[in-house]
Chimera marker file (.cmm) of the C-alpha trace (Angstrom):
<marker_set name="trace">
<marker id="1" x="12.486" y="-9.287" z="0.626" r="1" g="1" b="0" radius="0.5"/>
<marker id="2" x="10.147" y="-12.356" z="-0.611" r="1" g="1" b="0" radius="0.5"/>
<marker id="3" x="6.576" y="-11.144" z="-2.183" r="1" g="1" b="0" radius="0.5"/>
<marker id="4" x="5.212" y="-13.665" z="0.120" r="1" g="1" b="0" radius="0.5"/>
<marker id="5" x="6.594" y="-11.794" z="3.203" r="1" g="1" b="0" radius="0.5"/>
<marker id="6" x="5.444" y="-8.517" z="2.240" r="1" g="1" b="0" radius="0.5"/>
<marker id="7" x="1.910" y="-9.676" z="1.546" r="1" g="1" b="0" radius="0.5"/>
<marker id="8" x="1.632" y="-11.426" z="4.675" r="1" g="1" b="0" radius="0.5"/>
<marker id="9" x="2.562" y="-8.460" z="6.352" r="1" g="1" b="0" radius="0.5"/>
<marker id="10" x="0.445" y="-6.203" z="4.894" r="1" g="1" b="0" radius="0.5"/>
<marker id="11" x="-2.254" y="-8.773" z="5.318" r="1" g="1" b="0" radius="0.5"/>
<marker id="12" x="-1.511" y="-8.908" z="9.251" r="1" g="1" b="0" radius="0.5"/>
<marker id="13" x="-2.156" y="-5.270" z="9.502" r="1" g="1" b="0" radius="0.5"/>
<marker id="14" x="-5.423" y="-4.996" z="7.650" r="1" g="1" b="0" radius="0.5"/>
<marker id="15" x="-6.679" y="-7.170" z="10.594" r="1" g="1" b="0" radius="0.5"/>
<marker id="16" x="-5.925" y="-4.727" z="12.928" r="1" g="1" b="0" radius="0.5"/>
<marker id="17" x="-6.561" y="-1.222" z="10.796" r="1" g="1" b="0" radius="0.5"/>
<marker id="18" x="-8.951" y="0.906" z="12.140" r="1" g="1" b="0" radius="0.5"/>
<marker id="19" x="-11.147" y="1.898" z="8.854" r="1" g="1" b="0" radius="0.5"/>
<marker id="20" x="-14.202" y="3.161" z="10.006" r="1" g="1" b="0" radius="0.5"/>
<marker id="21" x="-14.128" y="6.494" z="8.218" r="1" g="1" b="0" radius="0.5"/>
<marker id="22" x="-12.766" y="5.279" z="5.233" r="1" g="1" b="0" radius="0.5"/>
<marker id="23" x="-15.679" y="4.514" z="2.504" r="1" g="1" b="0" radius="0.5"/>
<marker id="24" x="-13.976" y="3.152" z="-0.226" r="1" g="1" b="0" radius="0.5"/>
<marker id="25" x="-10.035" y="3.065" z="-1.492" r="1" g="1" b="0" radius="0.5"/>
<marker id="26" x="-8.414" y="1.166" z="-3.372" r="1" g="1" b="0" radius="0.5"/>
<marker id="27" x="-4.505" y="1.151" z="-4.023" r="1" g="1" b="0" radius="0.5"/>
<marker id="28" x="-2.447" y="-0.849" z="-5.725" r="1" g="1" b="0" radius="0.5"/>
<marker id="29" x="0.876" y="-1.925" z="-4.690" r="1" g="1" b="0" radius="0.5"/>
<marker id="30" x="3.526" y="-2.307" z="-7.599" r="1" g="1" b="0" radius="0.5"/>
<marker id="31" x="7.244" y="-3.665" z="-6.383" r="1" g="1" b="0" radius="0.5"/>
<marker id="32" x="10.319" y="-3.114" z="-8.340" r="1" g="1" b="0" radius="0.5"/>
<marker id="33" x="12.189" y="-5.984" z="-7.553" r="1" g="1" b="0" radius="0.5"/>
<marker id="34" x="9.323" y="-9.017" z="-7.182" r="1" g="1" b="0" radius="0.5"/>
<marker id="35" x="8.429" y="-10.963" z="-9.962" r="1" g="1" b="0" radius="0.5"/>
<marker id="36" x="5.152" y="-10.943" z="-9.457" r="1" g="1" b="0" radius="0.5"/>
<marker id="37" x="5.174" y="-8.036" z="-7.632" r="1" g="1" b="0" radius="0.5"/>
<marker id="38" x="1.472" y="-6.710" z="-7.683" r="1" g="1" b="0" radius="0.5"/>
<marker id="39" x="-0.818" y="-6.664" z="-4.820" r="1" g="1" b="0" radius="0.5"/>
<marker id="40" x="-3.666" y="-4.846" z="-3.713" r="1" g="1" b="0" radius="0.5"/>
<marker id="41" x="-5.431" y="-3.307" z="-0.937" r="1" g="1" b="0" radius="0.5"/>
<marker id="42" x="-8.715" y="-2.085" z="-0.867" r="1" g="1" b="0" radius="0.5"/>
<marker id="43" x="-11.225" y="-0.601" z="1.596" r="1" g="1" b="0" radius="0.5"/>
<marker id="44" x="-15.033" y="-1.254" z="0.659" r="1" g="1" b="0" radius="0.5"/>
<marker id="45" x="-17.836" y="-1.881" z="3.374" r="1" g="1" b="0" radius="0.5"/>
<marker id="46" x="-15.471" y="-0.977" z="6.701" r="1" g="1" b="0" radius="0.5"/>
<marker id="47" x="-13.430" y="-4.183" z="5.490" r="1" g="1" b="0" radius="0.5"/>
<marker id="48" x="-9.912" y="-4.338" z="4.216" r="1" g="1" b="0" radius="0.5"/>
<marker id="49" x="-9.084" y="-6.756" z="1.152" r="1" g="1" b="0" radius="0.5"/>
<marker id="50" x="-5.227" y="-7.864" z="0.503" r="1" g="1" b="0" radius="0.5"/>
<marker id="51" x="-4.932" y="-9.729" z="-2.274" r="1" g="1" b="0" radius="0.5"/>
<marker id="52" x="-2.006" y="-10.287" z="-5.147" r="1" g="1" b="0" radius="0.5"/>
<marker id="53" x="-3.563" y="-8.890" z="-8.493" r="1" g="1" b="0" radius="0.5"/>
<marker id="54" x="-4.281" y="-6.163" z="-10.599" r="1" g="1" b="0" radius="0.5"/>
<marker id="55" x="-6.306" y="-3.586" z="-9.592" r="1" g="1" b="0" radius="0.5"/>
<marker id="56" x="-7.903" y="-1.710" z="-12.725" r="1" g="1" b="0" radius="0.5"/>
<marker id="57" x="-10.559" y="0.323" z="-10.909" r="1" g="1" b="0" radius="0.5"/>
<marker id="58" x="-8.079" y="1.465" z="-8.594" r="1" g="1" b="0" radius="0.5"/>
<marker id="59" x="-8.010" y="5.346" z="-6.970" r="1" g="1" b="0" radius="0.5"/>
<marker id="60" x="-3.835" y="5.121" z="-7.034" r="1" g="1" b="0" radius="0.5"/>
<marker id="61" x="-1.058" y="2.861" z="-7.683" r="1" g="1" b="0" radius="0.5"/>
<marker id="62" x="1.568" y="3.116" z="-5.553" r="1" g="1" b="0" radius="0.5"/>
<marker id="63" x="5.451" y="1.847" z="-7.263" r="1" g="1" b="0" radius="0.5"/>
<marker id="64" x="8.768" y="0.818" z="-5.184" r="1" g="1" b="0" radius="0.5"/>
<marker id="65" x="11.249" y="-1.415" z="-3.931" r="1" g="1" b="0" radius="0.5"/>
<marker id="66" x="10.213" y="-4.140" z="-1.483" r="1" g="1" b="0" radius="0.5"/>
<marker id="67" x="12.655" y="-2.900" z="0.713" r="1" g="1" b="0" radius="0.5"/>
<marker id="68" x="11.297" y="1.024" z="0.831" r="1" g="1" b="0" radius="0.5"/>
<marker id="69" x="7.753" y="-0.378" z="1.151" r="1" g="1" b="0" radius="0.5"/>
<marker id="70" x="8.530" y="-2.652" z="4.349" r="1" g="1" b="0" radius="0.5"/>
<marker id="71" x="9.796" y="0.543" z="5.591" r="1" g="1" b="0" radius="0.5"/>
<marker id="72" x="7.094" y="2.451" z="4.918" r="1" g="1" b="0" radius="0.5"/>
<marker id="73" x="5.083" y="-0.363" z="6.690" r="1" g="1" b="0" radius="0.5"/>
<marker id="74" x="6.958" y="-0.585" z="9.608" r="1" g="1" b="0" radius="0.5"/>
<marker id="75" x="7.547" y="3.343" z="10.430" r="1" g="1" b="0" radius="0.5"/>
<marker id="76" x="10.773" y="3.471" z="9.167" r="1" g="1" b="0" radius="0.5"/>
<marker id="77" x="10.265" y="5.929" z="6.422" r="1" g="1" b="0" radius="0.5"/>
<marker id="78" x="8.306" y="8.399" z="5.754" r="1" g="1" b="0" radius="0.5"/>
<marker id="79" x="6.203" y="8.325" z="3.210" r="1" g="1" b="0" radius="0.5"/>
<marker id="80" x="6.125" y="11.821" z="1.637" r="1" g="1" b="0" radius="0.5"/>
<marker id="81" x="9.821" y="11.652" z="2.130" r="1" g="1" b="0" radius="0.5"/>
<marker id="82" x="9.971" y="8.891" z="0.484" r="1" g="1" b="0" radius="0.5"/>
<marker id="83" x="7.946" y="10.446" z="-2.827" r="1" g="1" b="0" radius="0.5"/>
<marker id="84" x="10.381" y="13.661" z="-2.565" r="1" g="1" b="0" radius="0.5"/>
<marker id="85" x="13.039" y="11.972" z="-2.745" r="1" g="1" b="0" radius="0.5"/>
<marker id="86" x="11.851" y="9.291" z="-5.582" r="1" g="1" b="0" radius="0.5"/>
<marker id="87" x="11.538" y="6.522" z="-3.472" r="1" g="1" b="0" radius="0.5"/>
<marker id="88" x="7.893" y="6.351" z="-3.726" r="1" g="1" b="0" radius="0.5"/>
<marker id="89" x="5.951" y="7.229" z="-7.200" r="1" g="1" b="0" radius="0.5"/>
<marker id="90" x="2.260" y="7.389" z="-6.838" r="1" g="1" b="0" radius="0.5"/>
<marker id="91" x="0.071" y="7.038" z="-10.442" r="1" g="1" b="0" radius="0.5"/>
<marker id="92" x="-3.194" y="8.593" z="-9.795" r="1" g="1" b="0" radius="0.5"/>
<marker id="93" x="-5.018" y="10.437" z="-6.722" r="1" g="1" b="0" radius="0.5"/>
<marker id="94" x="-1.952" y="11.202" z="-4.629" r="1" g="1" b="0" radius="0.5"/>
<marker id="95" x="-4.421" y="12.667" z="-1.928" r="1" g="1" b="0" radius="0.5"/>
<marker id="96" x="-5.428" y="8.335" z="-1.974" r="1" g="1" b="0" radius="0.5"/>
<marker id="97" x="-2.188" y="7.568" z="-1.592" r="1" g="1" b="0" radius="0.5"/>
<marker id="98" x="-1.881" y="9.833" z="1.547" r="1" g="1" b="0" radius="0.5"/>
<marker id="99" x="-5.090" y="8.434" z="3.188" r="1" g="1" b="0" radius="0.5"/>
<marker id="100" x="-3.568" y="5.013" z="2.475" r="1" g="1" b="0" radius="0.5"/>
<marker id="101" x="-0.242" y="5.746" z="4.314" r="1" g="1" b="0" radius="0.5"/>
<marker id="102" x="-2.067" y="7.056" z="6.974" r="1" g="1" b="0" radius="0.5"/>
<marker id="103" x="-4.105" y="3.546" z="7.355" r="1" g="1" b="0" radius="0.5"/>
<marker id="104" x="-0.259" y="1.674" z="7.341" r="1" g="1" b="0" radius="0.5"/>
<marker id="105" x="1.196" y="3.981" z="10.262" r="1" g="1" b="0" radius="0.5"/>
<marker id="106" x="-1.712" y="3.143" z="13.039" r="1" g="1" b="0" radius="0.5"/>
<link id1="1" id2="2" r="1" g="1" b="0" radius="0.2"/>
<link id1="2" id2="3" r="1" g="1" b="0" radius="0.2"/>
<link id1="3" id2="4" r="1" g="1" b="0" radius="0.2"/>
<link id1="4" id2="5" r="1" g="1" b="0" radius="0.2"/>
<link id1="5" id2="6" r="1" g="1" b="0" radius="0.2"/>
<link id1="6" id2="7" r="1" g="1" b="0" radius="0.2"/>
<link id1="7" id2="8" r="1" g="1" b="0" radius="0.2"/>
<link id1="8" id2="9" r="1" g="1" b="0" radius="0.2"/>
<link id1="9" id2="10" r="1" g="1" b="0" radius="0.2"/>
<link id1="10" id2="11" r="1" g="1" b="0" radius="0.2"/>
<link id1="11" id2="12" r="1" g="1" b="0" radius="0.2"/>
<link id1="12" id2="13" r="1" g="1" b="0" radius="0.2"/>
<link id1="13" id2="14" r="1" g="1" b="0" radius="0.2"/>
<link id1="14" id2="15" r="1" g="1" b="0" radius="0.2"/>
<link id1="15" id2="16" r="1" g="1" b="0" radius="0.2"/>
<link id1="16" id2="17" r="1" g="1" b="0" radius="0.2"/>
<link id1="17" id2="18" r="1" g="1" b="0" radius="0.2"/>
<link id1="18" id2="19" r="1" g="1" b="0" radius="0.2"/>
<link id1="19" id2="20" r="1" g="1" b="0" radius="0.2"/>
<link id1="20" id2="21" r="1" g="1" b="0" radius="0.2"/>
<link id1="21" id2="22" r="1" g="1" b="0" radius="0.2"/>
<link id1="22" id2="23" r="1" g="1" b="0" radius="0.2"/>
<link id1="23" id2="24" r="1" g="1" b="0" radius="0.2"/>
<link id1="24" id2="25" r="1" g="1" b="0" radius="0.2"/>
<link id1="25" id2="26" r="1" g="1" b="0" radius="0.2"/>
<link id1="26" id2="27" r="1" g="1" b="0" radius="0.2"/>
<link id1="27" id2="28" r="1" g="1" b="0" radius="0.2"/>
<link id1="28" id2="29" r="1" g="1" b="0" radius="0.2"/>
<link id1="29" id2="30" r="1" g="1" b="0" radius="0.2"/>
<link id1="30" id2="31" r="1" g="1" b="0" radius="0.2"/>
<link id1="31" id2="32" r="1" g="1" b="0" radius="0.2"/>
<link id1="32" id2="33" r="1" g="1" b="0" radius="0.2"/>
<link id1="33" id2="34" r="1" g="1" b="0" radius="0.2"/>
<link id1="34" id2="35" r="1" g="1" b="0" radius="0.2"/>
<link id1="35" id2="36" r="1" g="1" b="0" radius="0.2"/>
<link id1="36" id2="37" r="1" g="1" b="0" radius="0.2"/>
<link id1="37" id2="38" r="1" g="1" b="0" radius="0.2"/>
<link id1="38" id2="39" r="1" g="1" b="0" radius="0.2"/>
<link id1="39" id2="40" r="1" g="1" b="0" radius="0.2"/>
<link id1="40" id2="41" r="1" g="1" b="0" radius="0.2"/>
<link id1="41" id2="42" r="1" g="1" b="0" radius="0.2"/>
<link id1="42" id2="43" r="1" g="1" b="0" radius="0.2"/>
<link id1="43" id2="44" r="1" g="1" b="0" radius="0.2"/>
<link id1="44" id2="45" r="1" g="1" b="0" radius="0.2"/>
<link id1="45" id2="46" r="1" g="1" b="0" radius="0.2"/>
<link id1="46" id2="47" r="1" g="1" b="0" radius="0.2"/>
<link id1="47" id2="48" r="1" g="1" b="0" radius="0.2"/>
<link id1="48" id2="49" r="1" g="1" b="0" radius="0.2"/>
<link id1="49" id2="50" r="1" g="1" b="0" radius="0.2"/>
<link id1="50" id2="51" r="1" g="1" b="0" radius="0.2"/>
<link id1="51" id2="52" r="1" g="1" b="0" radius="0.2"/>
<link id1="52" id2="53" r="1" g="1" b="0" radius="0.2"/>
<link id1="53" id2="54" r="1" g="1" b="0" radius="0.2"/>
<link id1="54" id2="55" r="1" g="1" b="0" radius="0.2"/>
<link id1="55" id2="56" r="1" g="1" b="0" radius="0.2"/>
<link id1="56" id2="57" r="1" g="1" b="0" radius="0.2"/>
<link id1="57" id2="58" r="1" g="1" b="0" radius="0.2"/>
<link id1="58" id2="59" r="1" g="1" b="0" radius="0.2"/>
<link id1="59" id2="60" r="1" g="1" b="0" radius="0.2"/>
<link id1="60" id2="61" r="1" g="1" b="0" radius="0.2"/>
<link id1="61" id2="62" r="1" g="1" b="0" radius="0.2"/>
<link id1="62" id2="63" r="1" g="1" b="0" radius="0.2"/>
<link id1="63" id2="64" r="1" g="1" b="0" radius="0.2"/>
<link id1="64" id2="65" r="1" g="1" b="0" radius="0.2"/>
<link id1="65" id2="66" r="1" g="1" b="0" radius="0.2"/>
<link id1="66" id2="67" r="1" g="1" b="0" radius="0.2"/>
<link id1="67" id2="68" r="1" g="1" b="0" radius="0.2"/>
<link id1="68" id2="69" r="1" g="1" b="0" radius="0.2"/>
<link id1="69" id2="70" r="1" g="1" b="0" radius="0.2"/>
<link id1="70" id2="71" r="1" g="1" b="0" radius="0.2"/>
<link id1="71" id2="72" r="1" g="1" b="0" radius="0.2"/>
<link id1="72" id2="73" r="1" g="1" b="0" radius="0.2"/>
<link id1="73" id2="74" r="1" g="1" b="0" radius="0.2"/>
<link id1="74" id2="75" r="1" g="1" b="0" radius="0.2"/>
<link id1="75" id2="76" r="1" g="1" b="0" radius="0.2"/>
<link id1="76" id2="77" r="1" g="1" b="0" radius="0.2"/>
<link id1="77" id2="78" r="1" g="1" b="0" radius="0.2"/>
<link id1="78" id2="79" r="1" g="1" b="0" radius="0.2"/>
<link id1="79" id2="80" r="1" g="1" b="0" radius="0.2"/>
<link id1="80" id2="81" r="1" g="1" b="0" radius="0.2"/>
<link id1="81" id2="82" r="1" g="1" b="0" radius="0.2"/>
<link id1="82" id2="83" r="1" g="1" b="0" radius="0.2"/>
<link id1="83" id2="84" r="1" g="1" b="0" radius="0.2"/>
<link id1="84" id2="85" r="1" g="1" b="0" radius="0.2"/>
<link id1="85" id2="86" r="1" g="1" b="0" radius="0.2"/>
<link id1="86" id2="87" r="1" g="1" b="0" radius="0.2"/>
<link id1="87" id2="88" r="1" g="1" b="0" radius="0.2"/>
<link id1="88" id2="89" r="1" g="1" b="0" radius="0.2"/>
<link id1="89" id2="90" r="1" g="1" b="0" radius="0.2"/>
<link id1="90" id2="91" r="1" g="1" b="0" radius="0.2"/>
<link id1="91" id2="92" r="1" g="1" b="0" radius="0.2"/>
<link id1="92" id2="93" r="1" g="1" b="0" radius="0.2"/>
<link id1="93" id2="94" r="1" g="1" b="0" radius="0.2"/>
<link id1="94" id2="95" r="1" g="1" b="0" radius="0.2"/>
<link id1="95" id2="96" r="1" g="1" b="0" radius="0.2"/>
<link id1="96" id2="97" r="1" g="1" b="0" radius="0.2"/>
<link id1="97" id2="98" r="1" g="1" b="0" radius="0.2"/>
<link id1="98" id2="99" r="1" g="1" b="0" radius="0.2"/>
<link id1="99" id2="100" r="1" g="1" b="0" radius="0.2"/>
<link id1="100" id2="101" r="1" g="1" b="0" radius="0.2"/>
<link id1="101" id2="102" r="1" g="1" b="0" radius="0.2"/>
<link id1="102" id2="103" r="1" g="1" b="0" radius="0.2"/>
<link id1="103" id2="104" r="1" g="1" b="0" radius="0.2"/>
<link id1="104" id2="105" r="1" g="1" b="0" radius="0.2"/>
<link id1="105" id2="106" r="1" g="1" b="0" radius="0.2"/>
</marker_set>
């Protein structure tokens, strides 16, 4: 799957995510086989933010194939299945990571 296509999806859902009790997160998205493959999302002021960068002050970073993630994104895996079974490697506040997958599946 293109970067492009991923981040357009991703952006299409932060339109629609309901973050009104989340007060800040930041995670960073790192894919395996994009070149560049580095994205962000990040939840300040009730607003979501996708955009393709580093994230330095981020609470996790979140590392897999393009393919894994769009299933992640569209329901089609789970994501602590996914990190048991090494699909899914978080770097940081896994607890972040978590609240982040929970903003992906509504």
């Amino acid at each position: 799957m293109k970067f492009e296509t991923v981040l357009s999806k991703v952006r299409k859902m932060a339109e629609t995510a309901d973050v009104s009790g989340v007060d800040f997160l930041a995670v960073q998205i790192n894919l395996t086989d994009c070149d560049p493959g580095v994205f962000y999302v990040e939840v300040k002021d009730h607003k979501v933010n996708v955009e393709p960068y580093d994230y330095h002050d981020r609470n996790c970073a979140i590392t897999m194939k393009s393919d894994d993630f769009n299933k992640l994104i569209s329901g089609k895996l789970d994501p602590i299945a996914a990190f048991t079974i090494g699909k899914l490697k978080v770097d940081g506040d896994v607890g972040k990571a978590l609240e982040f997958s929970k903003l992906i599946k509504k």
